[in-house]
C-alpha positions as CSV (number, residue, x, y, z in Angstrom):
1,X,8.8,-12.1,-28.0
2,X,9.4,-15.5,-26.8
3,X,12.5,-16.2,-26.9
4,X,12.5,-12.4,-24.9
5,X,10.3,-13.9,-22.1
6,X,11.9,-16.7,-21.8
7,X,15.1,-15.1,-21.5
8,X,13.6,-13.0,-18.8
9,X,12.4,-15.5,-17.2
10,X,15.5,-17.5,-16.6
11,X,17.2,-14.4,-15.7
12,X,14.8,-13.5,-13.1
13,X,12.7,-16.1,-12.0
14,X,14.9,-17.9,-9.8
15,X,15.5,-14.6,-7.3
16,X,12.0,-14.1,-7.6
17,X,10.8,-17.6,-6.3
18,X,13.2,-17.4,-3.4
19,X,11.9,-14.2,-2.4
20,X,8.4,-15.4,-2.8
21,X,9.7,-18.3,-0.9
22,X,10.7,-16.0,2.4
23,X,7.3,-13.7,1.9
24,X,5.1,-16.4,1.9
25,X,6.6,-19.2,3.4
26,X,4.1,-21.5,4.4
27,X,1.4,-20.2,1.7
28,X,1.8,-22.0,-1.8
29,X,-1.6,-19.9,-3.0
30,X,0.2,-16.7,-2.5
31,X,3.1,-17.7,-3.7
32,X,1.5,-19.2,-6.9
33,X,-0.3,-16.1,-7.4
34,X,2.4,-13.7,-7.3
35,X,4.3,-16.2,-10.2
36,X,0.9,-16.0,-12.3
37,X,1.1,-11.8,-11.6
38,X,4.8,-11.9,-12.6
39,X,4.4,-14.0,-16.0
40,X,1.3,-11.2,-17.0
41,X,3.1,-8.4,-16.5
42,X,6.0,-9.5,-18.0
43,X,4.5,-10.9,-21.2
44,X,2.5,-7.3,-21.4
45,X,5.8,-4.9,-20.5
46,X,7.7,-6.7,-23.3
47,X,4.4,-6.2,-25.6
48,X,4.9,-2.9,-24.8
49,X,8.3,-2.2,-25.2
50,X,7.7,-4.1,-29.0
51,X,5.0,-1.7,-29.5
52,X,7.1,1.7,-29.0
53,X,10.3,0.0,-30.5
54,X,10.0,3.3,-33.3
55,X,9.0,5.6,-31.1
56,X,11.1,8.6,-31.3
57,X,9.4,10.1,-28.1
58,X,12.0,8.4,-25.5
59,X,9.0,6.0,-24.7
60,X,10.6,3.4,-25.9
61,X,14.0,4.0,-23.4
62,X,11.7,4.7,-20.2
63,X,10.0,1.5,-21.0
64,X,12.7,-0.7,-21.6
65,X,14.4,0.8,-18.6
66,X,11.3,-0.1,-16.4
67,X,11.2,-3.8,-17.8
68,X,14.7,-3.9,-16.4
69,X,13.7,-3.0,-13.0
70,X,13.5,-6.5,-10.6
71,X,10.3,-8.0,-10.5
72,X,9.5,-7.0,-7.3
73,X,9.9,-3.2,-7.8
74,X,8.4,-3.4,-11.0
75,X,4.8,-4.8,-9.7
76,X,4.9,-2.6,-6.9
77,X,5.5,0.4,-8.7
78,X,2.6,-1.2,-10.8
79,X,0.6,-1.1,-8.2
80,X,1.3,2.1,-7.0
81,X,1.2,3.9,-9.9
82,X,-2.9,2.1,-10.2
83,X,-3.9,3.1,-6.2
84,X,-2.4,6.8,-7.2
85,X,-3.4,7.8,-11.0
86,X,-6.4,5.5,-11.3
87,X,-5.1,4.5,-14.7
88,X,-2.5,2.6,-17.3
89,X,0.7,4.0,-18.0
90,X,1.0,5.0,-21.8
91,X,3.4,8.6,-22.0
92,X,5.9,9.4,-21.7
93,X,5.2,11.1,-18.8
94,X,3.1,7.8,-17.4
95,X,6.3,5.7,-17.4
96,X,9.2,8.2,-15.8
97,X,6.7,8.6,-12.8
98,X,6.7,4.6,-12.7
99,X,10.7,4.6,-13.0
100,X,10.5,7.2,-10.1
101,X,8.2,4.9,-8.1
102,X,10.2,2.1,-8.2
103,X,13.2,3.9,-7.7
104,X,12.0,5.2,-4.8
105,X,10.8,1.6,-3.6
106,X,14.3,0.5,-4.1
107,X,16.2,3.0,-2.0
108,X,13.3,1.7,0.9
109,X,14.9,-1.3,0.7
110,X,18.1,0.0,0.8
111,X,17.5,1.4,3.9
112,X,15.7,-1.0,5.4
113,X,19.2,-3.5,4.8
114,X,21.2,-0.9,6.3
C-alpha cells in the first residue's frame, strides 16, 4: 500500500499543489489543509480498493475507477456524496453515484474553460 501511495502521490501531487496554489493564494492554512484532506482520503481510497480486490461484485472496478479520478473531483464528489446521502460509500451502488458525481463535476469544469 505504500509504495501505491507514494506512487500516487508523485503522480498527482504536483497538479494538485499548483491548483491549491491558485485557490488559495495568499492562505498557507487552507492550502495545508486541503494537502492533509488529500493524503487521508487517498491512504483510505487505496485501503479500500485492497479491501474489495476479490470482490466479484464490480466493487472493486468502480472503486478503482474512482481512485483514478483527479484529486480535486474526487474530494468533491466526496463531499457531495456526504451533504446528499448522509453516509459512506460501501455498494456497489454507493460508488457508481460517486463516479456519476464527479463526472458531473468534471464536465462543470469543462464548461466553465470553454
Amino acid at each position: 500500500m505504500n509504495r501505491e501511495m507514494g506512487r500516487k502521490m508523485n503522480m498527482e501531487m504536483p497538479a494538485y499543489l499548483a491548483m491549491l496554489k491558485r485557490q488559495y493564494p495568499d492562505n498557507q492554512l487552507a492550502q495545508a489543509d486541503a494537502v492533509r484532506r488529500y493524503i487521508t482520503e487517498t491512504k483510505s481510497g487505496l485501503y479500500k480498493e485492497m479491501q474489495t480486490a476479490d470482490d466479484d461484485s464490480g466493487l472493486a472496478a468502480l472503486v478503482h475507477k474512482f481512485n483514478r479520478i483527479s484529486p480535486y473531483a474526487r474530494q468533491l464528489a466526496k463531499q457531495q456524496y456526504k451533504e446528499n446521502f448522509d453516509k459512506t460509500p460501501t455498494t456497489v451502488d454507493d460508488y457508481q453515484e460517486l463516479v456519476n458525481i464527479a463526472a458531473s463535476i468534471r464536465e462543470t469544469n469543462r464548461s466553465l474553460l470553454e
